[in-house]
C-alpha positions in Angstrom: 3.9 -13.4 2.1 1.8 -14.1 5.1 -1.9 -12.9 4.9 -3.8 -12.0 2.5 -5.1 -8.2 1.1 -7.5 -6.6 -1.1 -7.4 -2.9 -2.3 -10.5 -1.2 -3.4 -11.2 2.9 -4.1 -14.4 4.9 -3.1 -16.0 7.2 -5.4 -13.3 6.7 -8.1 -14.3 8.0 -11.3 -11.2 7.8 -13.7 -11.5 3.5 -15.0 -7.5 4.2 -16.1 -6.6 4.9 -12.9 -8.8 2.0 -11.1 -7.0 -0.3 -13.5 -4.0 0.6 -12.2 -4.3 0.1 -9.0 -6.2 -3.2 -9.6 -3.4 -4.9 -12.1 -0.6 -3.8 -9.6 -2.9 -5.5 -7.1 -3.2 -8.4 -9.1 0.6 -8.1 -9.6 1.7 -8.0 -5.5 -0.5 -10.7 -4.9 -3.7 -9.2 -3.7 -6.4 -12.0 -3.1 -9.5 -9.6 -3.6 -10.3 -5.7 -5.3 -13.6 -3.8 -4.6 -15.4 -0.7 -5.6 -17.4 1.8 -3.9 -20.2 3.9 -5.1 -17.3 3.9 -8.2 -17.8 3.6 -12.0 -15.5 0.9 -13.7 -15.7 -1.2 -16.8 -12.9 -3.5 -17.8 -12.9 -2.7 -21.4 -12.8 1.4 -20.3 -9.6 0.5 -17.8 -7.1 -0.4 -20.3 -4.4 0.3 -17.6 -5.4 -3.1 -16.5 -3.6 -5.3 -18.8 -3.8 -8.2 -16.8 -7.9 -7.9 -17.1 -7.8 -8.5 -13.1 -11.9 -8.8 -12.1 -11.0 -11.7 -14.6 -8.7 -13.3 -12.5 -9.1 -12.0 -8.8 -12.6 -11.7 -7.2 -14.2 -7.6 -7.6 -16.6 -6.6 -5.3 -19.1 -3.8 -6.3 -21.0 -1.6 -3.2 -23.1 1.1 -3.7 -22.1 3.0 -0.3 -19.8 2.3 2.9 -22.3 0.6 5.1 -22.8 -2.1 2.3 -18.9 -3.0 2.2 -18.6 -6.6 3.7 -15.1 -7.9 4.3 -13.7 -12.0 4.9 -14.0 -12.2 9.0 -10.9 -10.8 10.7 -10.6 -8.6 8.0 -9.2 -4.7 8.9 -10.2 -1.8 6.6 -7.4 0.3 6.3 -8.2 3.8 4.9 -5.8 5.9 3.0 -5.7 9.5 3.1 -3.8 12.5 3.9 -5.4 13.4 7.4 -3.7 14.9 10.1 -4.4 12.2 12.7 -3.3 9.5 10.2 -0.1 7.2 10.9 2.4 7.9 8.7 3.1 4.7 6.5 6.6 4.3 7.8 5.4 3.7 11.3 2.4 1.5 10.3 2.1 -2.0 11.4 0.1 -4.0 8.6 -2.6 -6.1 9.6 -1.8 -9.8 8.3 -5.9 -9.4 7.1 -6.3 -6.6 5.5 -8.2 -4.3 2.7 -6.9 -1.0 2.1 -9.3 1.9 0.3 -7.9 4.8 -1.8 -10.5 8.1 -2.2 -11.6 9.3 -5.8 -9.1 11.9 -7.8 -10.0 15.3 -6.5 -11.9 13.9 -3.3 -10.7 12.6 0.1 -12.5 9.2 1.6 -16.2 10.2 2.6 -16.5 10.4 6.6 -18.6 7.6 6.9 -15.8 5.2 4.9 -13.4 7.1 7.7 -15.6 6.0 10.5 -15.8 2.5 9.1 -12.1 1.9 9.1 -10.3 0.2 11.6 -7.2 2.5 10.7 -5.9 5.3 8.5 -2.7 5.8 7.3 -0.8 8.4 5.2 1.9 8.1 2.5 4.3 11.4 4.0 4.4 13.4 0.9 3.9 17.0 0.5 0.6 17.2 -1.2 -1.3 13.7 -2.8 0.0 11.1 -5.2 -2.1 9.5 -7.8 -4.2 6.7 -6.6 -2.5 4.0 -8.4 1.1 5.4 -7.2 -0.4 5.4 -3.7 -1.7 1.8 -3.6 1.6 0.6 -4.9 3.6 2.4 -3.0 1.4 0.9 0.0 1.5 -2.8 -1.2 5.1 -2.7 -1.7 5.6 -1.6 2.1 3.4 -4.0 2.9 5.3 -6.7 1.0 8.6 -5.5 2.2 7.2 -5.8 5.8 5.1 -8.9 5.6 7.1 -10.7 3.1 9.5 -13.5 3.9 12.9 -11.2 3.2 15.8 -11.0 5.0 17.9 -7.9 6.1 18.7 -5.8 3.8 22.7 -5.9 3.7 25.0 -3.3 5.3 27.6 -2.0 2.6 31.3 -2.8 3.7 32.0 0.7 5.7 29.0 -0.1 7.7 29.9 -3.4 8.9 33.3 -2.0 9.7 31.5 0.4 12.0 29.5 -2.1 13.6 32.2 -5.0 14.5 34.3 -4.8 17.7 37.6 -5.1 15.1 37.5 -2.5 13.3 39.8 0.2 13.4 39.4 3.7 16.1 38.2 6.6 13.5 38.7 9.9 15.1 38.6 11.8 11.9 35.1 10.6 11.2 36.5 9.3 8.3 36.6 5.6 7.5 40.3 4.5 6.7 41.7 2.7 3.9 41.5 -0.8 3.9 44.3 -2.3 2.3 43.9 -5.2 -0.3 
């Protein structure tokens, strides 16, 4: 995958759910995790089998305006906001770290105003935070990565190719053998 990312959480306060998010970090290739005014302990996480702040650097801050990020970096918040882009119409940043809220909290306004954007999973109410992140890093890996098309099932190609037969019915026709 081109880029890199890191995935941090602000004012988390459950370590299972932290480790969580951090091993399915760890497990989609993210180069960095952080914390924010957050407790988290290792040994309390054992979500995290693959002991990530072992493996992968962890960052610790004790409040927004501390949070330091590589150069070129973009903070991308998520949260449910109104004025947030829905993740299917986001555009990752190649450089990016993305931030998750605490459990029963949204992302204080001053992590809000720090981001450079702030996108939204389109779900009726809020996921847990692991769920979220992965279901973030995945459509970030499907977008970034180096995958081709997905294929078009048979009826579909027979739609889009010049040869194929007039279907007035709606229905596609047999094909025979």
């Amino acid at each position: 995958m081109r880029g890199f990312f890191g995935i941090g959480v602000e004012g988390l306060s459950k370590p299972m759910n932290a480790g969580n998010l951090f091993r399915t970090a760890h497990a989609f290739g993210g180069s960095f995790v952080f914390t924010i005014a957050a407790t988290y302990s290792v040994n309390a996480a054992r979500s995290d089998t693959s002991k990530t702040p072992h493996n992968l650097p962890w960052y610790t801050y004790d409040s927004p305006a501390e949070l330091s990020l590589p150069t070129g970096c973009q903070l991308v918040g998520i949260e449910l906001l109104d004025e947030a882009i829905e993740l299917p119409s986001f555009r990752h940043p190649l450089r990016a770290a993305y931030v998750l809220g605490p459990e029963m909290g949204s992302l204080s306004p001053a992590l809000v105003a720090r981001c450079d954007h702030v996108i939204k999973i389109p779900t009726s109410f809020c996921v847990n935070v692991g769920v979220a992140g992965a279901i973030v890093m995945y459509d970030r890996l499907i977008t970034l990565g180096k995958f081709g098309e997905r294929p078009l099932s048979p009826l579909a190609k027979a739609r889009d190719t010049a040869a194929a037969p007039a279907n007035p019915g709606g229905r596609m026709p047999k094909r025979k053998a």
